[in-house]
N, CA, C, O and CB atoms as a CASP TS submission, in Angstrom:
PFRMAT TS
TARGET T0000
AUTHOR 0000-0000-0000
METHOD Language model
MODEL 1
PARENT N/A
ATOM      1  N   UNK     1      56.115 106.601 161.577  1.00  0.00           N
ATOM      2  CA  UNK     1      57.279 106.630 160.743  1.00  0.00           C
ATOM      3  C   UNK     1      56.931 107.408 159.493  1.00  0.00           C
ATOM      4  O   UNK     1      55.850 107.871 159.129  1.00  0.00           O
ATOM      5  CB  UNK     1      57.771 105.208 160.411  1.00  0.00           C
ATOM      6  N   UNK     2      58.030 107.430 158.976  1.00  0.00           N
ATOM      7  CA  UNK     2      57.755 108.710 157.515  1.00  0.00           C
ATOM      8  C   UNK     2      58.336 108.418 156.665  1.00  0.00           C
ATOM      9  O   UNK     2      59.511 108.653 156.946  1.00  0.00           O
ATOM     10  CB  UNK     2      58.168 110.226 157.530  1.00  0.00           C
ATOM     11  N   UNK     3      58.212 107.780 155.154  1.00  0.00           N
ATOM     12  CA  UNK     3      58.994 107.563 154.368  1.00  0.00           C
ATOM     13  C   UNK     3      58.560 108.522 153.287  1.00  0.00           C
ATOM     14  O   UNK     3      57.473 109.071 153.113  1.00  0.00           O
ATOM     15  CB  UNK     3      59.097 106.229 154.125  1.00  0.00           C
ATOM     16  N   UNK     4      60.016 108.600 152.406  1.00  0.00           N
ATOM     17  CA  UNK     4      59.660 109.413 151.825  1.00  0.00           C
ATOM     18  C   UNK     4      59.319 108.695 150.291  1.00  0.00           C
ATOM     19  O   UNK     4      58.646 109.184 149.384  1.00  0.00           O
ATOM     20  CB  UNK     4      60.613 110.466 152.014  1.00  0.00           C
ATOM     21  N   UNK     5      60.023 107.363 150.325  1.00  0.00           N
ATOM     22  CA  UNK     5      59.544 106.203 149.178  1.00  0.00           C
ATOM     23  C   UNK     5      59.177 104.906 149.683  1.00  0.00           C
ATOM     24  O   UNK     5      59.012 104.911 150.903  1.00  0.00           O
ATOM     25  CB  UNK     5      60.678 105.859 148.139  1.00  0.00           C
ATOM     26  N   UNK     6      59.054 104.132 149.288  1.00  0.00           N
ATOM     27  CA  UNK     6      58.719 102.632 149.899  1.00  0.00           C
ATOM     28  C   UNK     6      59.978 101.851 150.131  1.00  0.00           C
ATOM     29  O   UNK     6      59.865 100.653 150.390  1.00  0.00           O
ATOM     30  CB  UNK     6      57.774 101.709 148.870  1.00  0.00           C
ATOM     31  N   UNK     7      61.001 102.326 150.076  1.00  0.00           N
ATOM     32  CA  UNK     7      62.236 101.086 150.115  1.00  0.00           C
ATOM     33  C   UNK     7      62.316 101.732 151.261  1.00  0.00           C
ATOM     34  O   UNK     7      62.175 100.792 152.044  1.00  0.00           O
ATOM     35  CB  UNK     7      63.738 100.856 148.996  1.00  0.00           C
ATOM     36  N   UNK     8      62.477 102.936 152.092  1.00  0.00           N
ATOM     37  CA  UNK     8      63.767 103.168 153.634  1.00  0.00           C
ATOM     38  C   UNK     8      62.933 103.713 154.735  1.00  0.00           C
ATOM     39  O   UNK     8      62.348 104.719 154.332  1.00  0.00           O
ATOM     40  CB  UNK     8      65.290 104.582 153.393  1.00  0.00           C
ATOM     41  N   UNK     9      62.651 103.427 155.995  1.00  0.00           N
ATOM     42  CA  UNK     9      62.591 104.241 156.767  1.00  0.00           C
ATOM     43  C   UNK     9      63.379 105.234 157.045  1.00  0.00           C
ATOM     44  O   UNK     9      64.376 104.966 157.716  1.00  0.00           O
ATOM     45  CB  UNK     9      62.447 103.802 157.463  1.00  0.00           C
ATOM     46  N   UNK    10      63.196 106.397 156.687  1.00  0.00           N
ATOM     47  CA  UNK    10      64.301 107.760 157.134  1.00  0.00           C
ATOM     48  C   UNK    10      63.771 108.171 158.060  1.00  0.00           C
ATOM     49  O   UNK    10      64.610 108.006 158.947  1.00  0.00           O
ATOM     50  CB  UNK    10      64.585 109.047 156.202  1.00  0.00           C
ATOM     51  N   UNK    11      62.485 108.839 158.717  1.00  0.00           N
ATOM     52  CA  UNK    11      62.489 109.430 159.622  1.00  0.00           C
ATOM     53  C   UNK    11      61.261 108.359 160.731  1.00  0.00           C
ATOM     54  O   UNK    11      60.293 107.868 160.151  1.00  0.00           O
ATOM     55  CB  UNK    11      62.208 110.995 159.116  1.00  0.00           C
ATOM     56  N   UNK    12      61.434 108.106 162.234  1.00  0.00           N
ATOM     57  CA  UNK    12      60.436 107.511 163.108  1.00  0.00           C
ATOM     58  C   UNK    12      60.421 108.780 163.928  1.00  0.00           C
ATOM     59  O   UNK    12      61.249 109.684 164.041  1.00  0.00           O
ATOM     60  CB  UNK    12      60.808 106.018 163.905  1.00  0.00           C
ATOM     61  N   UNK    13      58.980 108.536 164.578  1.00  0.00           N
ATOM     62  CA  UNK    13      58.297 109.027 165.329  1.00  0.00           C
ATOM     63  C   UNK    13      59.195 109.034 166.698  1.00  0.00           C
ATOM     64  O   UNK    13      60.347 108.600 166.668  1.00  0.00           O
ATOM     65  CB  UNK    13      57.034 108.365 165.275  1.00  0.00           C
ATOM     66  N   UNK    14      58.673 109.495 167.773  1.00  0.00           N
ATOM     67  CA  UNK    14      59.530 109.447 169.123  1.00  0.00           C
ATOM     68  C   UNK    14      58.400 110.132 170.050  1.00  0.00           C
ATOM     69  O   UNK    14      57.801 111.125 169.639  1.00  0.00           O
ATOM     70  CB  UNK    14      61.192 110.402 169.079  1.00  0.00           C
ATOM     71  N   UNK    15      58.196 109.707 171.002  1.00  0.00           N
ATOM     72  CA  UNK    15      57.125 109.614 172.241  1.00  0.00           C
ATOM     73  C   UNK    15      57.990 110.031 173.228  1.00  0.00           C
ATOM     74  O   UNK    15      58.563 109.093 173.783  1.00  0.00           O
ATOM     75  CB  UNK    15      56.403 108.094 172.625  1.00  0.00           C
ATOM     76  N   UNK    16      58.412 111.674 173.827  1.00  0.00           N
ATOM     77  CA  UNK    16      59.165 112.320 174.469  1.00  0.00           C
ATOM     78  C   UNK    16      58.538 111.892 176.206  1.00  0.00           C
ATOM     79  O   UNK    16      59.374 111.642 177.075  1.00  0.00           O
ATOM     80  CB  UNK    16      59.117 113.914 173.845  1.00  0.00           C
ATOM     81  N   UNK    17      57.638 111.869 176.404  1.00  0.00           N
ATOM     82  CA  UNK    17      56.713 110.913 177.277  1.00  0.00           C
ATOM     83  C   UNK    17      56.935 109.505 177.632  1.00  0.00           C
ATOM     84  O   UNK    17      56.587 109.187 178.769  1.00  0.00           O
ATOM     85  CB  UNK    17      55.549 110.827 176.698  1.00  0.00           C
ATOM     86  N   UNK    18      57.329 108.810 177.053  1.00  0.00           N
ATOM     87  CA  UNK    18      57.829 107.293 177.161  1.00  0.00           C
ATOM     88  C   UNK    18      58.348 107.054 178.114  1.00  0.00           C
ATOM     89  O   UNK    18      59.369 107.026 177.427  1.00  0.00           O
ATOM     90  CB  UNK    18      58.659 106.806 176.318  1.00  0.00           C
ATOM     91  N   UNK    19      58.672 106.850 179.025  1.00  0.00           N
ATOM     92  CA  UNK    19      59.629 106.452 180.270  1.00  0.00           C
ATOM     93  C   UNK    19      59.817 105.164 180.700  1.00  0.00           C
ATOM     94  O   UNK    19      60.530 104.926 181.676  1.00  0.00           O
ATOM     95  CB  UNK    19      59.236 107.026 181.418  1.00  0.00           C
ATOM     96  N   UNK    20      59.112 104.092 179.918  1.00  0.00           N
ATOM     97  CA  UNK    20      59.387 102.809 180.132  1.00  0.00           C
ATOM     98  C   UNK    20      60.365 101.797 179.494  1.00  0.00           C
ATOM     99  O   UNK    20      61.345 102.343 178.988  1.00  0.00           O
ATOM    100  CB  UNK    20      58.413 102.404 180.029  1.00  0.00           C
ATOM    101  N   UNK    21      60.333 100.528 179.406  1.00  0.00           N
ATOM    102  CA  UNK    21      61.419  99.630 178.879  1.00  0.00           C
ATOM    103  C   UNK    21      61.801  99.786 177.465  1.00  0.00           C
ATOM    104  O   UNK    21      60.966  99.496 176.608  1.00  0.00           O
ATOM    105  CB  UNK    21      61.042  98.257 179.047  1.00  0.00           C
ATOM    106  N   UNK    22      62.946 100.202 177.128  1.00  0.00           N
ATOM    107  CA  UNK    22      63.123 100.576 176.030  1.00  0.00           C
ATOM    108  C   UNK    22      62.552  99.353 175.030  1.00  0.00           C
ATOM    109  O   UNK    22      61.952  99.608 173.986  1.00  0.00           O
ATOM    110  CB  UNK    22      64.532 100.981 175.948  1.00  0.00           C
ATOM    111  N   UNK    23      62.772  98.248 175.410  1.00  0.00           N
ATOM    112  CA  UNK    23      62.518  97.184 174.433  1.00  0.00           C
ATOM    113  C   UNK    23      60.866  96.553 174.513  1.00  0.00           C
ATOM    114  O   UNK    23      60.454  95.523 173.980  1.00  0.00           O
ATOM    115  CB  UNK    23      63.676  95.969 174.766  1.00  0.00           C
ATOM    116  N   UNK    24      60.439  97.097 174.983  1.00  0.00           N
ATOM    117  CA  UNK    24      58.842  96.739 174.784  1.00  0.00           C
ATOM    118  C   UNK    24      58.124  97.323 173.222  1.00  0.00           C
ATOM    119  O   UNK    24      58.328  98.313 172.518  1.00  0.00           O
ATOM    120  CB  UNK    24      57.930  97.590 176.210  1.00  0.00           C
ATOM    121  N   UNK    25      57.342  96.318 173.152  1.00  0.00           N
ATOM    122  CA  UNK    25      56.888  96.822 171.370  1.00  0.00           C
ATOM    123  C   UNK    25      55.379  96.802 171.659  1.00  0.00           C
ATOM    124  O   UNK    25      54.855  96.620 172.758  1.00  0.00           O
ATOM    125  CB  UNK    25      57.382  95.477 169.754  1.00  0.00           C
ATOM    126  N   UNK    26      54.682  97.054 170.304  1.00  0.00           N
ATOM    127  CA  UNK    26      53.680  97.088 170.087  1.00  0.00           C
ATOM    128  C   UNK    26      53.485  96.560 168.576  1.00  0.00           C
ATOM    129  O   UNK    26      54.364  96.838 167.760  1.00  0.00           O
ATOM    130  CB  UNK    26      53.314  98.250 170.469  1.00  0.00           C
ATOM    131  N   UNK    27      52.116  95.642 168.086  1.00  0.00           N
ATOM    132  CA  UNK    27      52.210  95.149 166.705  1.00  0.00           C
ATOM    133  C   UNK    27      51.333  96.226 166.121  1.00  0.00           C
ATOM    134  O   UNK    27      50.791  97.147 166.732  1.00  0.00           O
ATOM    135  CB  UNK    27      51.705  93.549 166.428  1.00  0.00           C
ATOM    136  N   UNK    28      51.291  95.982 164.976  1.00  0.00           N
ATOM    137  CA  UNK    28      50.816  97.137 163.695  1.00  0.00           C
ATOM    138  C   UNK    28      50.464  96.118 162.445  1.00  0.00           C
ATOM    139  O   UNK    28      51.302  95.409 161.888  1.00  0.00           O
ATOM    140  CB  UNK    28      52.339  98.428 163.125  1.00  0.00           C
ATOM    141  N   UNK    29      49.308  96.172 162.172  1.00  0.00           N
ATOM    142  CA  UNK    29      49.003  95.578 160.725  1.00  0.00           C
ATOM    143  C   UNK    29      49.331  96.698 159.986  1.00  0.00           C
ATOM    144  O   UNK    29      48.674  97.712 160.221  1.00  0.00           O
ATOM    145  CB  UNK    29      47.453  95.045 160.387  1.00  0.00           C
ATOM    146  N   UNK    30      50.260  96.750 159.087  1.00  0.00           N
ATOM    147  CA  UNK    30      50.462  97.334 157.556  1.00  0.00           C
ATOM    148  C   UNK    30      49.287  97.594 156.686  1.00  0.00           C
ATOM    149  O   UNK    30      48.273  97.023 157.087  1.00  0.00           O
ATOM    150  CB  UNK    30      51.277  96.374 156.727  1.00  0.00           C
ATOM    151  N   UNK    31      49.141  98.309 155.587  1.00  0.00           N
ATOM    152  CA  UNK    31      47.674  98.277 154.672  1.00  0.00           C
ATOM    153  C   UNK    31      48.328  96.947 153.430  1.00  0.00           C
ATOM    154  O   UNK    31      47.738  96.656 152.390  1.00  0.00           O
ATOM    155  CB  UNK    31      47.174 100.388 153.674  1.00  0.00           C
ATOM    156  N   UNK    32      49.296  96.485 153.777  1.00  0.00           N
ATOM    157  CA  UNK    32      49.220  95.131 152.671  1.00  0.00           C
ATOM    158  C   UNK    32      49.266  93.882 153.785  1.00  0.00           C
ATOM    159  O   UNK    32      49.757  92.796 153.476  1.00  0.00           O
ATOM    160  CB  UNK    32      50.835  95.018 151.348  1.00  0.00           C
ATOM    161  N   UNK    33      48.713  94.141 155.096  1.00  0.00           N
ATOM    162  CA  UNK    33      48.402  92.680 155.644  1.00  0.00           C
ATOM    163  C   UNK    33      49.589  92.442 156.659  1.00  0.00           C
ATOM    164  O   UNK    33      49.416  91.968 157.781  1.00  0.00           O
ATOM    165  CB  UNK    33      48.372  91.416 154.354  1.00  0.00           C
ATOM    166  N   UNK    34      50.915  92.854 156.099  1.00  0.00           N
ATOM    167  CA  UNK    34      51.893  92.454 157.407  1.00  0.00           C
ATOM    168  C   UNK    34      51.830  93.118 158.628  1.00  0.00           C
ATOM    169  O   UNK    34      51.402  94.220 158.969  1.00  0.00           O
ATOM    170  CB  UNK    34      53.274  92.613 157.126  1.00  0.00           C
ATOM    171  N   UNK    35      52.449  92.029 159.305  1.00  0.00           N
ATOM    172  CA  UNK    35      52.170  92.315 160.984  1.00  0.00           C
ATOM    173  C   UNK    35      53.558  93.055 161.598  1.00  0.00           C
ATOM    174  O   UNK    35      54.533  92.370 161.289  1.00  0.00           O
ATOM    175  CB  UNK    35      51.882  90.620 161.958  1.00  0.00           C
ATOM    176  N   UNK    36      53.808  93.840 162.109  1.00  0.00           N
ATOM    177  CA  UNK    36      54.983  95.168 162.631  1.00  0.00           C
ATOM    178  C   UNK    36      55.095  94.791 163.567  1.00  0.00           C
ATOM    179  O   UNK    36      54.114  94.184 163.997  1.00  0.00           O
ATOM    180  CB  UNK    36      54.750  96.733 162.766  1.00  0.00           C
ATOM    181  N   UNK    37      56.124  94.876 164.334  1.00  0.00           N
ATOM    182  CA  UNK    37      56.579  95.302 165.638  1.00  0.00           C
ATOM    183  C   UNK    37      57.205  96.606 166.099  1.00  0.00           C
ATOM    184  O   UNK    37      58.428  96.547 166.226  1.00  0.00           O
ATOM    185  CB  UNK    37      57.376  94.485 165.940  1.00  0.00           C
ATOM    186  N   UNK    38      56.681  97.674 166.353  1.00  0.00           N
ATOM    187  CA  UNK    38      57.522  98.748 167.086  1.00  0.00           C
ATOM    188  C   UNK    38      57.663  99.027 168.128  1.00  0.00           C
ATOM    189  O   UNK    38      56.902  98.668 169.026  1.00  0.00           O
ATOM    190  CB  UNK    38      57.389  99.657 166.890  1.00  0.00           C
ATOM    191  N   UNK    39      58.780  99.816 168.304  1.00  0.00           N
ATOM    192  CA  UNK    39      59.146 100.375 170.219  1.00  0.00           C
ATOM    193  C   UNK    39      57.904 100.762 169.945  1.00  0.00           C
ATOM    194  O   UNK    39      57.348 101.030 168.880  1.00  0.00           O
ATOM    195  CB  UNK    39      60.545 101.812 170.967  1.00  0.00           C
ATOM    196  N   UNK    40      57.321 100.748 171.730  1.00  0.00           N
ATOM    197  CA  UNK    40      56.514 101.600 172.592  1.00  0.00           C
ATOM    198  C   UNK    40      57.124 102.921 172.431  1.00  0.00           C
ATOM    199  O   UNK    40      56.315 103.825 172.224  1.00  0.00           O
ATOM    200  CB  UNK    40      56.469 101.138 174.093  1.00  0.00           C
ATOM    201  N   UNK    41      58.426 103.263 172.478  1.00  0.00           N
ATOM    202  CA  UNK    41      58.847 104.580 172.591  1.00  0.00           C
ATOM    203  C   UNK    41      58.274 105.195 171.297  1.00  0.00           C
ATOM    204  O   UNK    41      57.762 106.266 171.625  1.00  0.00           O
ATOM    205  CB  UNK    41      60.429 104.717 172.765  1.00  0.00           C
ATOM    206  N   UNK    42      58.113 104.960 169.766  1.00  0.00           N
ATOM    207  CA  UNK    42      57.623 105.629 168.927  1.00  0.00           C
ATOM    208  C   UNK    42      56.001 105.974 169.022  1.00  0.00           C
ATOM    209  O   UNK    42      55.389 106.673 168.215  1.00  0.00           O
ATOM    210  CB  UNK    42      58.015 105.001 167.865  1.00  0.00           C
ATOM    211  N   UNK    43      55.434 105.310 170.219  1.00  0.00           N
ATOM    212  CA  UNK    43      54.210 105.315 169.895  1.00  0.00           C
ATOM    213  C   UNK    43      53.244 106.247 170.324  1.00  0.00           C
ATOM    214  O   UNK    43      53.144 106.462 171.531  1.00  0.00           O
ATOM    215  CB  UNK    43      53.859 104.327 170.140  1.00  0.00           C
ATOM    216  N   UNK    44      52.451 106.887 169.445  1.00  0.00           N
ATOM    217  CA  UNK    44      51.987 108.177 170.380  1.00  0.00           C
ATOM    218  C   UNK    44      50.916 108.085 170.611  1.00  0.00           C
ATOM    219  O   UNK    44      50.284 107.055 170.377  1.00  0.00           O
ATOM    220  CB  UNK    44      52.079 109.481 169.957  1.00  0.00           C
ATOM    221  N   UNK    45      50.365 109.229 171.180  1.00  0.00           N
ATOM    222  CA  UNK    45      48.713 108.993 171.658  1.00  0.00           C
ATOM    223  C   UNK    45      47.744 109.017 170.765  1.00  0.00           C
ATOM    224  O   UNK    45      48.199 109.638 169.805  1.00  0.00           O
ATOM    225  CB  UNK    45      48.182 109.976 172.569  1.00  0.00           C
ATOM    226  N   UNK    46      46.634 108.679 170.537  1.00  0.00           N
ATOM    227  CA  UNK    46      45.748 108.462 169.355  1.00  0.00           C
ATOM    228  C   UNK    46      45.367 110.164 169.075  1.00  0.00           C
ATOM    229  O   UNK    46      45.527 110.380 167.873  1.00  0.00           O
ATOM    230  CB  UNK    46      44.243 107.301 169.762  1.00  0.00           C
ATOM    231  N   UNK    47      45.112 110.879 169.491  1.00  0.00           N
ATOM    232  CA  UNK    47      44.512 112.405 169.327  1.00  0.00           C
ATOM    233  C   UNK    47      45.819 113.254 168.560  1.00  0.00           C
ATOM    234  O   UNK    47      45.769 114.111 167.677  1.00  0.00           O
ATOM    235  CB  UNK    47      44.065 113.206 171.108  1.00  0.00           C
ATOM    236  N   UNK    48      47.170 112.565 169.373  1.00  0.00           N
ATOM    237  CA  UNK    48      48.407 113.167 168.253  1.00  0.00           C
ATOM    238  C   UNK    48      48.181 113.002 167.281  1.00  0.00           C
ATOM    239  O   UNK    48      48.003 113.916 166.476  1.00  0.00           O
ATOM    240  CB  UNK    48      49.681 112.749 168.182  1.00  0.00           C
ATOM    241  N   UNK    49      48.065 111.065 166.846  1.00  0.00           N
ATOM    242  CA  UNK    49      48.604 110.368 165.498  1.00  0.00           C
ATOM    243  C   UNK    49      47.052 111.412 164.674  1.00  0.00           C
ATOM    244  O   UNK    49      47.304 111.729 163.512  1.00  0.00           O
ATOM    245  CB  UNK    49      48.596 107.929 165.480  1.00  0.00           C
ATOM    246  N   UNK    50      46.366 111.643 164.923  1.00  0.00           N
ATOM    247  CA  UNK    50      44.870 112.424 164.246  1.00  0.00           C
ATOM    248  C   UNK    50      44.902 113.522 163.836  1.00  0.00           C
ATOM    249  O   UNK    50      44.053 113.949 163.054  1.00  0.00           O
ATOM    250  CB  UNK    50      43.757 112.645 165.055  1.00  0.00           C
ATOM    251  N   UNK    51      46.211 114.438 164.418  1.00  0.00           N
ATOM    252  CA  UNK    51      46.390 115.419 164.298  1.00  0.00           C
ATOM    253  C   UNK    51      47.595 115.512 163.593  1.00  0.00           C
ATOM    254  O   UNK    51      47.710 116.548 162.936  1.00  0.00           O
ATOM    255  CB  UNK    51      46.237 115.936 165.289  1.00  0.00           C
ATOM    256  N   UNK    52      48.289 114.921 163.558  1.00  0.00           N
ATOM    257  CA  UNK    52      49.530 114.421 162.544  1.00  0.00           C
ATOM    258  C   UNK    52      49.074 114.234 161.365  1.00  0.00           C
ATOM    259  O   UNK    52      49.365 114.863 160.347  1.00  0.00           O
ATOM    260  CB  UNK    52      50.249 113.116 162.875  1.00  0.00           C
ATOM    261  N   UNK    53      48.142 113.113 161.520  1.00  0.00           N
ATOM    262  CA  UNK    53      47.625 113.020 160.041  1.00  0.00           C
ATOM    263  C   UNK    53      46.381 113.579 159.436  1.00  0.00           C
ATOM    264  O   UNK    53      45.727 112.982 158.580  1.00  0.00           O
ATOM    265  CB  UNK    53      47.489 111.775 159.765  1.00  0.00           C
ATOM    266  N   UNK    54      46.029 114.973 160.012  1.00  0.00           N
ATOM    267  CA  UNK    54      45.278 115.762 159.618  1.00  0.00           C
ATOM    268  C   UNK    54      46.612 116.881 158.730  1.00  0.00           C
ATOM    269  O   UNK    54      46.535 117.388 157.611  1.00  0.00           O
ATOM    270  CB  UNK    54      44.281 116.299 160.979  1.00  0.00           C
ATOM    271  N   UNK    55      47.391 116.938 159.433  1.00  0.00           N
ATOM    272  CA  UNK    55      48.357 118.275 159.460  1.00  0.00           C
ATOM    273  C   UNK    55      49.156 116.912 158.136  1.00  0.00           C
ATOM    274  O   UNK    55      48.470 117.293 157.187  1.00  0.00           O
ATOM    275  CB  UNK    55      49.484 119.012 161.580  1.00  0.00           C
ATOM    276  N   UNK    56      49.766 116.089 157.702  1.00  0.00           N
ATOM    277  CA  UNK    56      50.315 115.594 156.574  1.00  0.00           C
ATOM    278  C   UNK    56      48.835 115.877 155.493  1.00  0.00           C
ATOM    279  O   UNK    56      49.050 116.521 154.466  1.00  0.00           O
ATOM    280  CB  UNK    56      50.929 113.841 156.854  1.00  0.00           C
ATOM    281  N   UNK    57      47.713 115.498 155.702  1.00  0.00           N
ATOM    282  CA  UNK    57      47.108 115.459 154.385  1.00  0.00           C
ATOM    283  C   UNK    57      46.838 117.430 154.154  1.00  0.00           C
ATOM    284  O   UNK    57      46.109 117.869 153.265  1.00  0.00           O
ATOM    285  CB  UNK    57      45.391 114.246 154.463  1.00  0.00           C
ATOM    286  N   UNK    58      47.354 118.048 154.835  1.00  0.00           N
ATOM    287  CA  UNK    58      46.637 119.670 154.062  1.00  0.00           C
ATOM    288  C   UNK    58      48.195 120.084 153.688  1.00  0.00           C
ATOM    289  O   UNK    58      48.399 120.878 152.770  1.00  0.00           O
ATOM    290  CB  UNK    58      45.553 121.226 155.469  1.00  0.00           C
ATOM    291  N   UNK    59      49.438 119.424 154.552  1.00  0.00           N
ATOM    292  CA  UNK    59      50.433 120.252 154.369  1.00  0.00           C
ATOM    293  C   UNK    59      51.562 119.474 153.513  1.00  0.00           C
ATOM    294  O   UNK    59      52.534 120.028 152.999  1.00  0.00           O
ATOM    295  CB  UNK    59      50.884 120.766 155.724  1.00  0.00           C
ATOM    296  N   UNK    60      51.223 117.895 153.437  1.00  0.00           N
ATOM    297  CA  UNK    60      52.190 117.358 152.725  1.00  0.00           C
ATOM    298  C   UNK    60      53.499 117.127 153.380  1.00  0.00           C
ATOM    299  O   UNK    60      54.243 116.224 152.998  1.00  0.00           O
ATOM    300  CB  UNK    60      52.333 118.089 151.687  1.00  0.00           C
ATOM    301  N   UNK    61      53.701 117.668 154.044  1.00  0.00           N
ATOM    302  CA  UNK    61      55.315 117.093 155.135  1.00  0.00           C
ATOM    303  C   UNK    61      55.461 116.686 156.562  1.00  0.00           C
ATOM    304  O   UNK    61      54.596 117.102 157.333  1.00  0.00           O
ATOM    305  CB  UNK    61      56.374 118.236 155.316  1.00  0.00           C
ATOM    306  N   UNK    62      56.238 116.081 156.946  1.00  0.00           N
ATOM    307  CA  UNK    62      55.816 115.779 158.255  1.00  0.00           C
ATOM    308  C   UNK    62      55.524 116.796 159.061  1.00  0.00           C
ATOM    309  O   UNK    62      55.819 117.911 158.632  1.00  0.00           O
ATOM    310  CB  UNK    62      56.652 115.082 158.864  1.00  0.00           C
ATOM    311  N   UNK    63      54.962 116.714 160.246  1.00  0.00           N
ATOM    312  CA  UNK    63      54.456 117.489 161.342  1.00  0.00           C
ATOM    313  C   UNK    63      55.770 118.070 162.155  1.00  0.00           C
ATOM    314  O   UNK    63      56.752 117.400 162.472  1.00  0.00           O
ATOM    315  CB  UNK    63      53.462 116.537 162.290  1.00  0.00           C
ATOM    316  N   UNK    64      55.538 119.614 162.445  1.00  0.00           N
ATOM    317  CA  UNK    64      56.716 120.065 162.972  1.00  0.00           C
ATOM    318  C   UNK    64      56.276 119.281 164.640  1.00  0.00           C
ATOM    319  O   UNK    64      57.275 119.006 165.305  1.00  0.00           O
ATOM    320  CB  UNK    64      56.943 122.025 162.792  1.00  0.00           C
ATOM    321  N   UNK    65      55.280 119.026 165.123  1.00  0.00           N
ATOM    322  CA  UNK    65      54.820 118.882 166.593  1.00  0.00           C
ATOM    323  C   UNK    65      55.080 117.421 167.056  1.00  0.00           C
ATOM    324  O   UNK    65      54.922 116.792 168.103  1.00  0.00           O
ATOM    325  CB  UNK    65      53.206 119.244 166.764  1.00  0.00           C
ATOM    326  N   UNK    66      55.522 117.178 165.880  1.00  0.00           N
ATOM    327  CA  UNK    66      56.347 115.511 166.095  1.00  0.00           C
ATOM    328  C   UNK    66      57.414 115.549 166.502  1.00  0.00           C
ATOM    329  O   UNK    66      57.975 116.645 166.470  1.00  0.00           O
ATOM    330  CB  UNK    66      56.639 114.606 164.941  1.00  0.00           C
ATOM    331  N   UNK    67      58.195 114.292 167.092  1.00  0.00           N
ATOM    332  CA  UNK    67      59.447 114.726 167.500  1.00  0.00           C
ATOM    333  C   UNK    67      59.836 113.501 166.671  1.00  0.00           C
ATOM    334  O   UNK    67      59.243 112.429 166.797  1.00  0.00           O
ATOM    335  CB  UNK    67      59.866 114.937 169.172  1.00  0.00           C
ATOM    336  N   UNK    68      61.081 113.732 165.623  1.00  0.00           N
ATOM    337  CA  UNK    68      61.310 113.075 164.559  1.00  0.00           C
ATOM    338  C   UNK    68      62.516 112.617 164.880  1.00  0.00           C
ATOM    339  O   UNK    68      63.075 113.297 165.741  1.00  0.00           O
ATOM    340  CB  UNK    68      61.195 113.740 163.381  1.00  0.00           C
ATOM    341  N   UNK    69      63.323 111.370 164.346  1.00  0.00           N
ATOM    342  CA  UNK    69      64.679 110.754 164.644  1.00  0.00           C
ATOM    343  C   UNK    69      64.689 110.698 163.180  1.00  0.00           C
ATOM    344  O   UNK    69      63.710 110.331 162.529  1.00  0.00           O
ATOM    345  CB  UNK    69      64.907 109.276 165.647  1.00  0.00           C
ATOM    346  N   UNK    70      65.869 111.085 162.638  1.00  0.00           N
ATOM    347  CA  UNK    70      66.533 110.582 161.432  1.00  0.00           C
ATOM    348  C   UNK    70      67.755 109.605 161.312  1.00  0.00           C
ATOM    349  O   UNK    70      68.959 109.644 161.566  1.00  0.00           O
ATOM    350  CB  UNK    70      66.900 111.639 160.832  1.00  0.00           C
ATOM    351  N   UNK    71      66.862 108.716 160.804  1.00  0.00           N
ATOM    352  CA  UNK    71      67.587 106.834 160.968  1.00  0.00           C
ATOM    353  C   UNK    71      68.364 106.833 159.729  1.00  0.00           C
ATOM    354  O   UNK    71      68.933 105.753 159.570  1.00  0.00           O
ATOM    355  CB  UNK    71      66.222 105.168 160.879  1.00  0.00           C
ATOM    356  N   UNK    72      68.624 107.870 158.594  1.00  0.00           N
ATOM    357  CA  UNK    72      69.869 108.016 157.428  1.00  0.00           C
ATOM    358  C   UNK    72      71.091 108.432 158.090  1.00  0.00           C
ATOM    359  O   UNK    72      72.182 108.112 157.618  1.00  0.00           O
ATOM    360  CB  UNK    72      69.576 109.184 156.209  1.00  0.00           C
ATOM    361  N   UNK    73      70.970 109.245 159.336  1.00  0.00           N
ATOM    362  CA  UNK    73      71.955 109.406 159.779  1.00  0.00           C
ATOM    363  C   UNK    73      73.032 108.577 160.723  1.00  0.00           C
ATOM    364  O   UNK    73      74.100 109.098 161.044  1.00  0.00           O
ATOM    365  CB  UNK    73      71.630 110.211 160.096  1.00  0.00           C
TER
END
């Protein structure tokens, strides 16, 4: 996911690969301790999320090689 402040999710991730139950999740510890639930469908492969977040820390914006949903809309 991608925020651009701490109050909204605007943009999630999307796993074009996914082909399973839409409603299956996966948990996520937060860096302040809380525990997440997200679709499986946002979830990508570990060598993406590495390369995502190689490509946010030099370029500062999300990754064009992501496939992004905008949840403001």
């Amino acid at each position: 996911m991608y925020l651009s402040d701490n109050e909204s999710a605007e943009f999630t991730s999307g796993n074009p690969q996914y082909n399973d139950a839409k409603d299956e999740t996966m948990e996520f510890y937060l860096s302040n301790g809380q525990l997440d639930e997200y679709p499986l469908s946002w979830v990508l492969p570990k060598k993406q999320i590495e390369k995502a977040l190689d490509y946010f820390q030099k370029i500062h914006k999300p990754p064009l090689f992501i496939t992004w949903h905008n949840d403001e809309t």
